[in-house]
C-alpha positions as CSV (number, residue, x, y, z in Angstrom):
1,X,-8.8,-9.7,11.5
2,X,-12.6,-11.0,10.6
3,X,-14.5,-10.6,13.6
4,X,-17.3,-13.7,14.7
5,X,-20.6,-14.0,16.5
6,X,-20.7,-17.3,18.1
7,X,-24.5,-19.0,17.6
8,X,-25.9,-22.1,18.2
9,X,-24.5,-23.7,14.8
10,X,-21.9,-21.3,13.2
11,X,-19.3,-18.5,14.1
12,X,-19.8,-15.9,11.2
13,X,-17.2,-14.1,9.4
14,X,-17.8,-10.9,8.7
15,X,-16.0,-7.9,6.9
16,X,-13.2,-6.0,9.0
17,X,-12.6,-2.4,9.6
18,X,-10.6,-1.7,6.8
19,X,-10.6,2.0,6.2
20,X,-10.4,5.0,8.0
21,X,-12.9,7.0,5.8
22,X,-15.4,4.5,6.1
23,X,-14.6,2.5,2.1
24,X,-16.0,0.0,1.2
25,X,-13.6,-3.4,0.5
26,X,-13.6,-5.4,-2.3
27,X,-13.7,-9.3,-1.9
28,X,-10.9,-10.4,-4.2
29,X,-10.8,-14.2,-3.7
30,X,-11.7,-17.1,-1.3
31,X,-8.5,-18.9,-0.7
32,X,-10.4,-22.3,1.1
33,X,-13.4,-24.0,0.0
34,X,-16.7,-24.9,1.8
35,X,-15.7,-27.9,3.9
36,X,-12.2,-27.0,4.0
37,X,-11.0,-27.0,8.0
38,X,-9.3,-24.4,9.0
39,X,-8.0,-23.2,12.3
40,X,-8.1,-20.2,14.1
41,X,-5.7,-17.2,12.1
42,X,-5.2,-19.1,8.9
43,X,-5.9,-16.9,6.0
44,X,-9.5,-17.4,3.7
45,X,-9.8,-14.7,1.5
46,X,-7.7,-11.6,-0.1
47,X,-9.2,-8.4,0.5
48,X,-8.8,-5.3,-1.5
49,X,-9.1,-1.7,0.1
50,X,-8.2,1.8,-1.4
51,X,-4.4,1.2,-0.9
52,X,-3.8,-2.5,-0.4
53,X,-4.4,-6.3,-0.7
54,X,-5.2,-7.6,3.0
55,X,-5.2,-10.7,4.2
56,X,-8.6,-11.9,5.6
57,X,-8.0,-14.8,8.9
58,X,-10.2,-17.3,10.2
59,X,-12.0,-15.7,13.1
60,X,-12.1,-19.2,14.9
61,X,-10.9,-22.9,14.4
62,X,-13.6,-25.2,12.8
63,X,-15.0,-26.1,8.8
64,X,-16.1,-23.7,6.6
65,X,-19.7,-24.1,5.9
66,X,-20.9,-21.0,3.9
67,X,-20.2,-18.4,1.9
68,X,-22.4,-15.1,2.0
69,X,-20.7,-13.2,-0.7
70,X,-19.1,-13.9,-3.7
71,X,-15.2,-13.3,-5.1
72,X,-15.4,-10.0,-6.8
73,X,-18.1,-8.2,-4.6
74,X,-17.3,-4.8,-4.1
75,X,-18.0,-2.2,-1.8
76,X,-18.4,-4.4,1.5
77,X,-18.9,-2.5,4.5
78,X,-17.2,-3.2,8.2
79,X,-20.1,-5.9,9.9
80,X,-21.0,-7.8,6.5
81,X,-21.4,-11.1,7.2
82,X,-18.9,-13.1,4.4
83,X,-20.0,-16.4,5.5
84,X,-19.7,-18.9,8.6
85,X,-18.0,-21.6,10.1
86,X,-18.7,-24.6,12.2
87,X,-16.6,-24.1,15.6
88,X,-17.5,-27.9,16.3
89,X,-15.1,-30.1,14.9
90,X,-17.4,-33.6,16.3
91,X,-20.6,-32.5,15.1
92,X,-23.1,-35.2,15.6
93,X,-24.9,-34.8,12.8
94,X,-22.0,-35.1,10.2
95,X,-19.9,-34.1,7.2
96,X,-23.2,-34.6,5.0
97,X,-25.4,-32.2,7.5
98,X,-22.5,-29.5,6.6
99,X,-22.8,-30.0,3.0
100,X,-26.3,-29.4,3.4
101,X,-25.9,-25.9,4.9
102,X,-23.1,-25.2,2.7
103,X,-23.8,-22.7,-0.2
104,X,-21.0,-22.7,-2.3
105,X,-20.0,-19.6,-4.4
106,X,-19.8,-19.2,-8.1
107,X,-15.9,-19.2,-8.6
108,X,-14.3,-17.1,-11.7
109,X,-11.3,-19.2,-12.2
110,X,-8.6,-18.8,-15.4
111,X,-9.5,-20.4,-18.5
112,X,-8.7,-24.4,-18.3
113,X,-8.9,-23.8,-14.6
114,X,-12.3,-25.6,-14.2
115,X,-11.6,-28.6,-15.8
116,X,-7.9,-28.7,-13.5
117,X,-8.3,-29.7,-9.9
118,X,-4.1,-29.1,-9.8
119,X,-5.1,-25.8,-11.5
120,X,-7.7,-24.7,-8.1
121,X,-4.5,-25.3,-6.3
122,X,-2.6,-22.8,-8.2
123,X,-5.1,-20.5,-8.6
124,X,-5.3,-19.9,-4.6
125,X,-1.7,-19.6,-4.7
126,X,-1.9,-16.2,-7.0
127,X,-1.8,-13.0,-6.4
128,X,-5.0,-10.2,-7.1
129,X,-3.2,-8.9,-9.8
130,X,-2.0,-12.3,-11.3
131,X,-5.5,-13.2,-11.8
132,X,-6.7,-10.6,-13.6
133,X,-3.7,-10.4,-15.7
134,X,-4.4,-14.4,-16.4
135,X,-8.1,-13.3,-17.5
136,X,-7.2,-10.7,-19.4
137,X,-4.6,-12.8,-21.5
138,X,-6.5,-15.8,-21.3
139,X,-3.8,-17.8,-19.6
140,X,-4.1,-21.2,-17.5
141,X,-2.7,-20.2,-14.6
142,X,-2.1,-23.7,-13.8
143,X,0.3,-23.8,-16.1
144,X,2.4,-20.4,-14.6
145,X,5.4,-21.2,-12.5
146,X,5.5,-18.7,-9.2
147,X,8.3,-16.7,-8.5
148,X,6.8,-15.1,-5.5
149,X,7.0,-15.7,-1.9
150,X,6.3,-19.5,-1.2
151,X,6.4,-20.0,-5.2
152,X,3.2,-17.7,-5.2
153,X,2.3,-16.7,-9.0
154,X,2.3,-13.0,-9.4
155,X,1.9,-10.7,-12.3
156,X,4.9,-10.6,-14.0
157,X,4.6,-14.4,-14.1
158,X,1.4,-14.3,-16.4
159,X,3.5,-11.1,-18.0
160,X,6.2,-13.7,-18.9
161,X,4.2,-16.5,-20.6
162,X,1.8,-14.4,-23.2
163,X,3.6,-15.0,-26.5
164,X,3.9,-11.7,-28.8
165,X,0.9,-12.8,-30.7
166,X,-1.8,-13.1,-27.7
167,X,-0.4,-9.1,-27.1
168,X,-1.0,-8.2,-30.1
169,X,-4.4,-9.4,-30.2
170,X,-5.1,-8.0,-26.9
171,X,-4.1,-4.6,-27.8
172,X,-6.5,-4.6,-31.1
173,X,-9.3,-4.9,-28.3
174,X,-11.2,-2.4,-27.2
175,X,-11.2,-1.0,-23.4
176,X,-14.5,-1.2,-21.4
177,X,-14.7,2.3,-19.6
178,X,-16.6,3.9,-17.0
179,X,-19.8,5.2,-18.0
180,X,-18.9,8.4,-16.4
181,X,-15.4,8.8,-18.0
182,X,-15.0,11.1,-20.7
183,X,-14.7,8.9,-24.5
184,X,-11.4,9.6,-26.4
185,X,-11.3,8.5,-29.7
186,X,-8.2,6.3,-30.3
187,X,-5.9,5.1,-32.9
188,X,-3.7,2.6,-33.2
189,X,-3.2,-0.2,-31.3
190,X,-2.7,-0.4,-27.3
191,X,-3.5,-2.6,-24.5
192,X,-6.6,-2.3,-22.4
193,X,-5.6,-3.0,-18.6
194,X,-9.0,-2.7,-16.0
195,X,-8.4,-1.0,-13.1
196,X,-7.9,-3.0,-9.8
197,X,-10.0,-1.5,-6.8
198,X,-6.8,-0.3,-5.3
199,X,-6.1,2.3,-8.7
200,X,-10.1,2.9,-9.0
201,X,-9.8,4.4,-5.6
202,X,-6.6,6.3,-5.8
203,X,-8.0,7.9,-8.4
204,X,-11.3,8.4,-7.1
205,X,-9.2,10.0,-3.8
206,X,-6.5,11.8,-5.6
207,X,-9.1,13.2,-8.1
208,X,-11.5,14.4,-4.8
209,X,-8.3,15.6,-3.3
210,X,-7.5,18.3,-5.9
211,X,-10.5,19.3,-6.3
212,X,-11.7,19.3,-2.9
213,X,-8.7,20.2,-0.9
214,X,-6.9,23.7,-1.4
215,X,-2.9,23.0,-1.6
216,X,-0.2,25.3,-1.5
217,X,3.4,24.3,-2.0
218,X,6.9,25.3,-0.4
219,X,10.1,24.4,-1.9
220,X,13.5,24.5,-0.8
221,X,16.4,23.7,-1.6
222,X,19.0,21.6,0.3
223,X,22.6,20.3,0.7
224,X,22.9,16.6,1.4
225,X,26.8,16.7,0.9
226,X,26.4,15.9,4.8
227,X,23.9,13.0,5.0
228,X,25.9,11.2,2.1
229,X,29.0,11.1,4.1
230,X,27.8,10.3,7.6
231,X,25.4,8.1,5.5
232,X,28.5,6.3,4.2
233,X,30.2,5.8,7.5
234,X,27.2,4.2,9.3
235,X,27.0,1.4,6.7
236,X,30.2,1.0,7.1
237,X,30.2,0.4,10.9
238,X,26.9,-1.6,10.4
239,X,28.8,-3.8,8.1
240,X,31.8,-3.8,10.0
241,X,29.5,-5.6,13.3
242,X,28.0,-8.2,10.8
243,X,24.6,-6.6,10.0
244,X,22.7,-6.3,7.3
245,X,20.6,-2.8,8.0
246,X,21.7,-0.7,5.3
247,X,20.5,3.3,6.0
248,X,19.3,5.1,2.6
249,X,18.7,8.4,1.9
250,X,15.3,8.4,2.6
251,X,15.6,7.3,6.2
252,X,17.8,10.5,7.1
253,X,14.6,12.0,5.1
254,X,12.3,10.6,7.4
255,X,14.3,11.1,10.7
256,X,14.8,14.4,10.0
257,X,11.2,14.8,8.8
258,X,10.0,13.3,12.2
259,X,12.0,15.7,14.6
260,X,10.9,18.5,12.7
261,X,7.4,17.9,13.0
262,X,8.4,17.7,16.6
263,X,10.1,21.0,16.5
264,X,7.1,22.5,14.7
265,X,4.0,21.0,15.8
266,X,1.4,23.4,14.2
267,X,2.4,21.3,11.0
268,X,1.4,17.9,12.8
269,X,-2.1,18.7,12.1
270,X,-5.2,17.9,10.1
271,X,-8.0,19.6,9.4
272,X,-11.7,18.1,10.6
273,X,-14.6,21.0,9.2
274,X,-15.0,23.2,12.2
275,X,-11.8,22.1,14.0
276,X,-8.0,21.2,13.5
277,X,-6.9,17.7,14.8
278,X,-3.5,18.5,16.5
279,X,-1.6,15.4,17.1
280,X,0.5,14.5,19.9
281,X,2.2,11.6,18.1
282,X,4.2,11.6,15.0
283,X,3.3,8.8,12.6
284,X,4.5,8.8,9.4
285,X,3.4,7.4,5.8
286,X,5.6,6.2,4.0
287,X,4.9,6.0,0.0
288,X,5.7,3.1,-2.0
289,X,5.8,1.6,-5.4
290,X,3.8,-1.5,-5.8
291,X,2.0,-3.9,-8.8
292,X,-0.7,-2.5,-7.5
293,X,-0.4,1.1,-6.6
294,X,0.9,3.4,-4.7
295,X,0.7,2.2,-0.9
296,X,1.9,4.4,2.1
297,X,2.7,2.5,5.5
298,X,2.9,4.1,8.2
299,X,5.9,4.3,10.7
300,X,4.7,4.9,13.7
301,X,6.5,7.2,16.5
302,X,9.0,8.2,13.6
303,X,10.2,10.9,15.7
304,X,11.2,8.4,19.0
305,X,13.2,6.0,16.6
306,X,17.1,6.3,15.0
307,X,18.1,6.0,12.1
308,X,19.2,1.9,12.2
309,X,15.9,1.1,13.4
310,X,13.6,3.6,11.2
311,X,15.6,1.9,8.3
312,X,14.9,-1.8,9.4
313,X,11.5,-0.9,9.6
314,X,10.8,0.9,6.3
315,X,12.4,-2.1,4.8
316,X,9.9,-4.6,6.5
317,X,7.0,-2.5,5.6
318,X,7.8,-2.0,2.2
319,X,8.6,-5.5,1.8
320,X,4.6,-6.6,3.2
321,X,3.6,-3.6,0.7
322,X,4.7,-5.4,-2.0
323,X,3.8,-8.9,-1.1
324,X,0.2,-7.9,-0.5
325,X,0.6,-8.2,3.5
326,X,-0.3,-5.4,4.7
327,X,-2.3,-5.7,7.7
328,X,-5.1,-2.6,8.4
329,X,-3.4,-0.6,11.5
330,X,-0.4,-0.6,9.0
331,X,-1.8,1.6,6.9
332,X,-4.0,4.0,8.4
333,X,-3.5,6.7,10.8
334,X,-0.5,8.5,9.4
335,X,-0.1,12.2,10.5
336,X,2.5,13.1,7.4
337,X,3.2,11.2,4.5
338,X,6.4,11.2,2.9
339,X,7.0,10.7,-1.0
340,X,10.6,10.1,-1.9
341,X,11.1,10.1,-5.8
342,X,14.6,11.1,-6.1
343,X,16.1,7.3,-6.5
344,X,14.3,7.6,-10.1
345,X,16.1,11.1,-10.8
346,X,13.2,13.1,-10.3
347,X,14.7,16.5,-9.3
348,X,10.9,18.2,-8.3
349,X,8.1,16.4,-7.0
350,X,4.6,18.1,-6.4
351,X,2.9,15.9,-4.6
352,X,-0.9,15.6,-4.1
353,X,-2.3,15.6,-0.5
354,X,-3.6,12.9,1.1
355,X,-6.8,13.9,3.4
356,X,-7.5,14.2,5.8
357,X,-3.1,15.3,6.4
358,X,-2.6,18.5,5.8
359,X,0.9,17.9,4.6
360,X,2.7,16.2,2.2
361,X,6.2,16.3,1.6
362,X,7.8,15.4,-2.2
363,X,11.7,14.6,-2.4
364,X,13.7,14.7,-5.2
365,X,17.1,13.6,-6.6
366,X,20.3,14.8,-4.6
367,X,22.5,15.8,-7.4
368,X,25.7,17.2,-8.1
369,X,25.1,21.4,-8.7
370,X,27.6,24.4,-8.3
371,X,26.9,26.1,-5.4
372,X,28.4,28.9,-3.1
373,X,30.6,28.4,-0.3
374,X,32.5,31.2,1.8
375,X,32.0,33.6,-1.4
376,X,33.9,30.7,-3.9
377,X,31.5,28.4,-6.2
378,X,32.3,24.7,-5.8
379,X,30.5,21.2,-6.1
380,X,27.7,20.0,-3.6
381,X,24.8,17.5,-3.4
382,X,21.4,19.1,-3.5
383,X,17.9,17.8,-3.3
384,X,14.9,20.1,-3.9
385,X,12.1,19.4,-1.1
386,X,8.7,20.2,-1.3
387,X,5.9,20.6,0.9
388,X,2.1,20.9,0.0
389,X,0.1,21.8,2.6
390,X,-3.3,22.9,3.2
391,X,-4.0,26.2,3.9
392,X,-7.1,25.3,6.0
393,X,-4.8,24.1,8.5
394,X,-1.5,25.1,7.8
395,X,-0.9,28.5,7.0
396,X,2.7,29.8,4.9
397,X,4.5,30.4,7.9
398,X,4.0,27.3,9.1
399,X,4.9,25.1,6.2
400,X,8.0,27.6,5.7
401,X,9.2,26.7,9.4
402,X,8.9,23.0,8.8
403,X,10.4,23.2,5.9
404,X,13.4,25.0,7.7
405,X,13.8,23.1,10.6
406,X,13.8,19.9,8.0
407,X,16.7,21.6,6.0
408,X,18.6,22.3,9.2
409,X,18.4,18.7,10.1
410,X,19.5,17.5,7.0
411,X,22.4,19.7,6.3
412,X,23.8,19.3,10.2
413,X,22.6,15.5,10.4
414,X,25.0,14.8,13.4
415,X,22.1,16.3,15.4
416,X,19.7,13.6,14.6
417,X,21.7,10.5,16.0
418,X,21.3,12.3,19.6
């Protein structure tokens, strides 16, 4: 993902294209060391954008010589030069010429780390938010045993070995703030947790988003007495030929979402100052729940996929969302975003827009209700959906027709296995 200039002594790596909007990237952590050898793809550094942790790879094979910027830097922009390598694996003039070019960086390990050489180990192999959790709570994290992917320490290891004492004495602190945030004055005691670049800027977006963006919001309610039962029968047959894709809810949510963008395409919009963006291809974001934020994937030709394969992919992506493995084209681009809450209960969700879409749609809880059938009131399955939209680019009509074409799908979900 870093890219690299080639010159007489070094390939540079510099920072990636990260965002869409032009963000800048936080630097979170080297994972090698100047005169570590690496080889072309292995991963060097943890990045942090606006929605994820991404993994930064060696832009050639060859020893690290330099590092340009420090761990914690933030706002570095696409074309930074991070630091170099030496492409030259029999360079005449030695190990002790590289040292000599090297420049290490001033690491910010957890306490006891320093005086550890195991404990450098472990500290590569933790996550963003481990770290941070470890500093805050003043915890060795050589001492933390990983239950994360490959043994990885994450945060709810560090959560696991503060004792209720450290807590206690961490809640009696006080919380640095932004010098632009408003001061409340507090009582009692409570826990101060900073904010990792990933929340800063979702709140820094959501925040512009309200203010900037005029929503509107359609809701509508729907029976899913029909997507529960065909639901039921697919796992079933999947089971039944030794798989393990397992269809939820949410991928009849998203199917059905992505033909009816295709049915209504004035909705598959977004809106660019003096023009609307129409889009020929239906991409969809998908929102999920991580340790560090809310992260949205995107699905990519939603509308051209069924229902097996949409749910084998949500599952992957959301699995690399929560692991921190995101790679950039993953998450930008989306067209629609799609933000399921109903597996928590939530029977209404507003949801906030996320720009430059002009629509969001918020799903909530299918739950049992009376309801009306043939004139006689019995027992069905509804989910309230809701669409915000922005009126710059979508007008009432519009998001009504979406929203009806979505409904139809749902409640005649035979339709979307053709």
């Amino acid at each position: 993902m870093a890219g690299g200039r080639n010159s007489a002594m070094s390939t540079q790596i510099e920072m990636p294209e990260l965002s869409s909007d032009g963000e800048g990237v936080t630097l979170a952590t080297w994972l090698v060391s100047v005169g570590d050898r690496v080889e072309e793809g292995d991963v060097i550094a943890e990045l942090e954008t606006e929605k994820a942790t991404v993994e930064l790879e060696a832009p050639a094979a060859g020893t690290i010589v330099a590092f340009a910027v420090e761990e914690g830097t933030e706002g570095i922009m696409p074309g930074t030069v991070l630091g170099s390598l030496d492409p030259d694996a029999s360079d005449p003039q030695g190990e002790s010429a590289r040292e000599a070019r090297a420049v290490p960086v001033a690491r910010r390990p957890a306490p006891g780390a320093a005086a550890n050489p195991e404990g450098t180990e472990r500290l590569r192999g933790a996550t963003p938010l481990a770290r941070r959790a470890a500093l805050q709570r003043d915890v060795d994290l050589s001492s933390v045993t990983g239950s994360g992917p490959g043994g990885r320490v994450v945060e709810r290891d560090v959560l696991r070995t503060v004792d209720s004492d450290s807590a206690a004495d961490l809640r009696s602190e006080a919380v640095s703030r932004d010098p632009g945030a408003p001061a409340f004055d507090v009582t009692g005691s409570f826990e101060g947790v900073r904010l990792s670049a990933m929340r800063r800027t979702i709140s820094r977006r959501m925040t512009e988003s309200k203010q900037q963006v005029p929503h509107f919001y359609l809701r509508m309610r729907c029976s899913m007495d029909a997507v529960m039962e065909i639901r039921a029968q697919l796992n079933r047959g999947l089971a039944d030929e030794g798989r393990d894709t397992k269809i939820s809810v949410n991928d009849f949510i998203l199917r059905a979402a992505a033909l009816a963008l295709r049915d209504v395409p004035a909705a598959n919009v977004s809106f660019a100052g003096d023009a609307i963006q129409v889009f020929d291809r239906v991409d969809i974001s998908v929102a999920v729940a991580t340790e560090g934020g809310l992260v949205a994937p995107v699905v990519r030709d939603a509308d051209r996929k069924g229902l097996a394969t949409l749910a084998d992919e949500v599952k992957t992506l959301a699995g690399k969302a929560r692991e921190g493995k995101l790679r950039p084209e993953q998450i930008r681009g989306g067209t629609f975003t799609i933000s399921n809450l109903g597996m928590y209960g939530v029977e209404t969700v507003y949801p906030i827009l996320n720009p430059p879409q002009a629509c969001i749609l918020g799903v909530g809880a299918a739950e049992e209700q009376p309801i009306v059938r043939n004139g006689e009131i019995a027992i069905g399955r509804i989910a309230a959906i809701t669409l915000a939209a922005d009126p710059r680019a979508v007008d009432g009509a519009v998001g009504a027709q979406l929203l009806a074409a979505l409904r139809e799908r749902l409640e005649e979900p035979l339709g979307m296995m053709l």
